[in-house]
N, C-alpha and C positions, 0 to 999 in steps of 0.2 A: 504494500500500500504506500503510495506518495505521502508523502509527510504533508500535502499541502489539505490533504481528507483530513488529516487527525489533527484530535480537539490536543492530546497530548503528547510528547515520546520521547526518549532519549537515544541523543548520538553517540556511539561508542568511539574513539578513534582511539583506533589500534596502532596507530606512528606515535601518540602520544604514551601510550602506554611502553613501547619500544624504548623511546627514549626515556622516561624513567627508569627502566631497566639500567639504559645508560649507565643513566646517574651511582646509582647503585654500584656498578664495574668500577665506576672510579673513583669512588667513596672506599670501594675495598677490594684492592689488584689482586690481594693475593689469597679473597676467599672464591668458595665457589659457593653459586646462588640458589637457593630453596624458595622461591615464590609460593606464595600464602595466597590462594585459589580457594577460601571456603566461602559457604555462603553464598554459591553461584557468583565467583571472583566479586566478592562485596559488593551484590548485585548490580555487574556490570557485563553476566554470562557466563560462567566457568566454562564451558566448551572453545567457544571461540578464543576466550582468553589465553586457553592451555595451549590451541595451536598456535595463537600468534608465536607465544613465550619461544614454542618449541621449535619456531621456525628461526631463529634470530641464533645468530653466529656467537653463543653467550656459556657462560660455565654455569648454566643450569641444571643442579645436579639432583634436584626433582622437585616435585610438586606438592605442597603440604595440606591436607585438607581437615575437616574437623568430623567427620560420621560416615560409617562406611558406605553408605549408600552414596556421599559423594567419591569415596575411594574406587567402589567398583565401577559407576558410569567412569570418570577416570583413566582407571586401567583398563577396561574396552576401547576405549578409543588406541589404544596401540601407537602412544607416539614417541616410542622409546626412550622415554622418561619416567624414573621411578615413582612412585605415587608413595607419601609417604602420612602414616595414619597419626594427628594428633592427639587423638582422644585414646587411643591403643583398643586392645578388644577387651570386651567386659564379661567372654567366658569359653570356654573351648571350643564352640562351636564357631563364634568368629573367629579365632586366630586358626582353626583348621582352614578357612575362607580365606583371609587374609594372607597363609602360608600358599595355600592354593595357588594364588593369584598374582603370587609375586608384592603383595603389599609390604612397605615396611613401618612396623608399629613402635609407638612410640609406648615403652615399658617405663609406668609412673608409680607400681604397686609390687611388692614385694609377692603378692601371688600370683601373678602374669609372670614373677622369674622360674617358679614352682611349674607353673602349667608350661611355660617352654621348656622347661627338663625333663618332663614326662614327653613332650611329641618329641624330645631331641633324643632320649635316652630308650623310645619306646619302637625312634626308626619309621616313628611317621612324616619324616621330612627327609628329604636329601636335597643338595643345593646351597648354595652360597647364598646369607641374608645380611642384611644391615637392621639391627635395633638400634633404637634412640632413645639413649637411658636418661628418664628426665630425672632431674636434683632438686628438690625444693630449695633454692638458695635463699628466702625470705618474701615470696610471693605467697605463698601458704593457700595454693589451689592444689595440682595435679603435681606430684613429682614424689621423690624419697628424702628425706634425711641423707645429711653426710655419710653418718653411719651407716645405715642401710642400703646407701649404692654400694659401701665399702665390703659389702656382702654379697650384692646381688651383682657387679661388675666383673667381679673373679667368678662366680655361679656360671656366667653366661661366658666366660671367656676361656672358659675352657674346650666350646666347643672350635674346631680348627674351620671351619668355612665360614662361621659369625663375625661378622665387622661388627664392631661396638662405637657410634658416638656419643658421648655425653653432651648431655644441652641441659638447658636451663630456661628462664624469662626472667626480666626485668620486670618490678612494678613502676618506677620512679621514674623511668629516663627519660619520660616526656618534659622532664619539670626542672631548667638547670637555675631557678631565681631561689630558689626554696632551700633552704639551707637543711630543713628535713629531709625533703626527697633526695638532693643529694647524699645525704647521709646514709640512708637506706640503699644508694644505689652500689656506693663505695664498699659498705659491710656485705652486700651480696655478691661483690666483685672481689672480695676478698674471699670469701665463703667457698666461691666453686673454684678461683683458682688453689683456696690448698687443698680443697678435692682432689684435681686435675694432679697436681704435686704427688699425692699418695697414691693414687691410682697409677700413676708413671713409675714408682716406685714399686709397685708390685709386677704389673708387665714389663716392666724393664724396657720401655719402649715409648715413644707420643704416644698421646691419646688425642683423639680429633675431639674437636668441641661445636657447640652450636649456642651460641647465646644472643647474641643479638639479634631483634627483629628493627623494625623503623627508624624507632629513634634510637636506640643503641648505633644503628651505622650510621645516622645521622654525628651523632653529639659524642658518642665511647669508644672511640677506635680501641681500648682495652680488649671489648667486647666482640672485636669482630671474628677473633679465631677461623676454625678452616671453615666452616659454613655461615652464611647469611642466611635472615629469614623475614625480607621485605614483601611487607604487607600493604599498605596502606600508601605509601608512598608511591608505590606503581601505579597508582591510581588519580595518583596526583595530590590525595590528601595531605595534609598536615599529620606526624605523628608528633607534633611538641605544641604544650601547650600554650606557649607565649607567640608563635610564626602561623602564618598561613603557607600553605601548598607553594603559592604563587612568591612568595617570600624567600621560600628554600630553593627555588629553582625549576620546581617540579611543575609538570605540564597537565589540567587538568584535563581526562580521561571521556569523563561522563559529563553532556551537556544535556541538560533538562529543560524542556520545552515546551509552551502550551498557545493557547491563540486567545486573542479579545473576542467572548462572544457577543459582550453588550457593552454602550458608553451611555451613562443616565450620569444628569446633571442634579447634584441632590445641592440644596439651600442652605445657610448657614443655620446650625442650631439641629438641621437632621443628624439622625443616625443609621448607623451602616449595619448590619448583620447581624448573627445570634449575641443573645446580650446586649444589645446596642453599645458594644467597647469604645468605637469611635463615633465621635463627637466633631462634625463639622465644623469650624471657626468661619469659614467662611463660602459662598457655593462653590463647590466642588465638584470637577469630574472626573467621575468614578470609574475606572474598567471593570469588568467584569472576566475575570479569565478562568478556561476552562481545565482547573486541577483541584485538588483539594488533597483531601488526606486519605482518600479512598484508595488515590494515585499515588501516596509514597512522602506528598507534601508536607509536613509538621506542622501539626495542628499548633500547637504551644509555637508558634512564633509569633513575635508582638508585632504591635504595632509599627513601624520605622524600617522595620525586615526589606532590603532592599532588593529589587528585580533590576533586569532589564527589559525596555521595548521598544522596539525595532519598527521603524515605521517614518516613511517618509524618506528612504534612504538611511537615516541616520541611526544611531544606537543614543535611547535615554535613560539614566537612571535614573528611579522614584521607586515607590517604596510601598507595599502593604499599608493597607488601612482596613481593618475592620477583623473580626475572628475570622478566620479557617473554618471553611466545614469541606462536609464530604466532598465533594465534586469542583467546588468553586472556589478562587479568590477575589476582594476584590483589592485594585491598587488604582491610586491618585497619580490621575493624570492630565491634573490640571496646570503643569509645565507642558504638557505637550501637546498641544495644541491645534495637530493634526495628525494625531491616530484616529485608525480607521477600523471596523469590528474589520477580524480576521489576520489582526496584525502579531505579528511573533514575539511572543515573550520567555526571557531567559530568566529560570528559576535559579540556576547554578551552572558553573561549568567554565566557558570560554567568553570572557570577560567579567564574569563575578566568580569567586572561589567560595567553592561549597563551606570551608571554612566559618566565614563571615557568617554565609547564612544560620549556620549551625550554631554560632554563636549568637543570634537573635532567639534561636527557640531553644537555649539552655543545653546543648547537646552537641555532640562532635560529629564529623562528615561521616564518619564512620556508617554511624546509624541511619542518616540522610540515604548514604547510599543502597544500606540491606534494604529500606524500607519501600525503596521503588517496586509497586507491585506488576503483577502482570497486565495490568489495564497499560500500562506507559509500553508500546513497541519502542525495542531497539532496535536503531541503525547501527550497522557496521561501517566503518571505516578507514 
């Protein structure tokens, strides 16, 4: 369908996404890259995304997703990139699947080291595999204790065709003003390197690491060891909390699009929408544009929330007036003085950074992005 039918949709460009990649290579020459593909590439299409990624001349050394259902669509598509599981399997029967399939899981539990000794010791596996033995450094979600990698890493390394990485996550490293977060980032970075230390001390040999995601390779070259695991960045997002996307360098990905379907002239002293939130100062004309929250749009963004629209040739910025609802916005566009219904308005993307927006309704691009539903077609390109 031509974009010129649709009330709403988003453009994906996949050069922009490429060159974030870029950025990434030269942020850190001497790791190789794990691109963070979950959430249907934070809702920007995991399929298309995985073959851009796989197509591009890059030290992409797999794909990391979060539920095996995105694991297995995946690893069907066959584009000779590992697929690698970060939620790991939650009992014998996945990880017989996931062995199956060539998956590699991310081992965060001291009983996923138990049920891999049984298929390794029981000769229901043959084959060379890579685990990724996650550490809880001070994030306190999914990982082990010092102690107990320092159990479950020799367990597992005994078998001779098992590659073993150690990885970790940052909670902090978004935040370099904060004289706390920094603190917690430093105590975690000390944390897994005397892991790293004792573990080299027992195999007598490196140990490959995995700690850094966004802003780790943005802000902690400390952090960047042999694997990267950019997320959000590829996307063009901001992974720090003080910068926008467009700030760091990065190219924004996903352009969000919708059209003026009505222009009403409301008097001063009217009000606009549910609640009647806004309050006219003086007559104002109002757009009406065709998204809401139905479409992915963030209901909680205030008032001031800025757009852009396109019309008359030229590109204007102005702003949200009134609540969000399902289907609709509306914005003042009483600067522009010759918009016309049907005219192209940009929610985010290429010339406003999802960033900003995000920061109008209290939330990071992050969620902006997942939240694009199926009602918005993408465009590739």
């Amino acid at each position: 369908m031509d974009t010129t039918e649709q009330r709403a949709w988003a453009t994906i460009n996949l050069q922009a996404l490429k060159k974030n990649l870029g950025l990434v290579k030269s942020q850190c020459p001497e790791s190789r890259i794990v691109p963070v593909i979950k959430a249907n590439a934070y809702g920007h299409g995991m399929v298309p995304v995985a073959r851009a990624l796989a197509a591009t001349n890059s030290r992409v050394a797999g794909f990391a997703v979060a539920t095996l259902d995105e694991a297995l669509e995946l690893a069907a598509l066959e584009l000779g990139v590992p697929v690698i599981l970060l939620s790991g399997f939650r009992n014998d029967a996945e990880l017989s699947e996931i062995l199956a399939r060539g998956i590699e899981p991310v081992v965060h539990s001291l009983w996923q080291v138990t049920s891999l000794q049984r298929h390794f010791d029981g000769d229901f596996f043959a084959g060379c595999l890579k685990l990724w033995i996650k550490h809880n450094s001070g994030m306190n979600r999914l990982g082990m204790s010092s102690g107990t990698c320092l159990e479950a890493f020799p367990a597992l390394h005994r078998f001779p065709d098992t590659e073993l990485v150690l990885m970790s996550h940052l909670a902090c490293a978004d935040d370099l003003e904060s004289s706390t977060a920094k603190a917690v980032t430093h105590k975690q970075l000390a944390e897994f390197s005397g892991l790293r230390q004792r573990l080299m001390q027992f195999t007598n040999a490196a140990v490959d690491c995995s700690f850094a995601a966004s802003a780790g390779i943005l802000s902690w070259p400390d952090t960047h060891y042999q694997y990267v695991r950019p997320g959000i960045m590829l996307y063009g997002g901001s992974p720090m909390a003080h910068a926008t996307g467009d700030e760091l360098g990065l190219q924004p990905v996903m352009t969000l699009k919708a059209r003026l379907l009505a222009i009403n002239e409301v008097k001063a002293g009217g009000t606009i929408g549910y609640g009647a939130r806004h309050v006219c100062k003086q007559t104002t004309l109002v757009g009406v544009v065709g998204i809401g929250y139905g479409d992915g749009y963030p209901r909680a963004a205030v008032d001031g929330t800025p757009v852009l629209v396109h019309s008359d040739g030229r590109t204007h910025r102005t702003s949200l007036i009134g609540r969000v609802s399902m289907d609709m916005i509306t914005v003042d566009l009483t600067p522009i003085a010759n918009a016309q219904v049907g005219d192209e308005v940009t929610l985010w993307g290429e010339g406003l950074s999802a960033d900003e927006v995000a920061r109008n309704a209290d939330t990071i691009s992050y969620e902006l992005f997942c939240q694009v539903t199926n009602r918005v077609r993408r465009e590739y390109r």
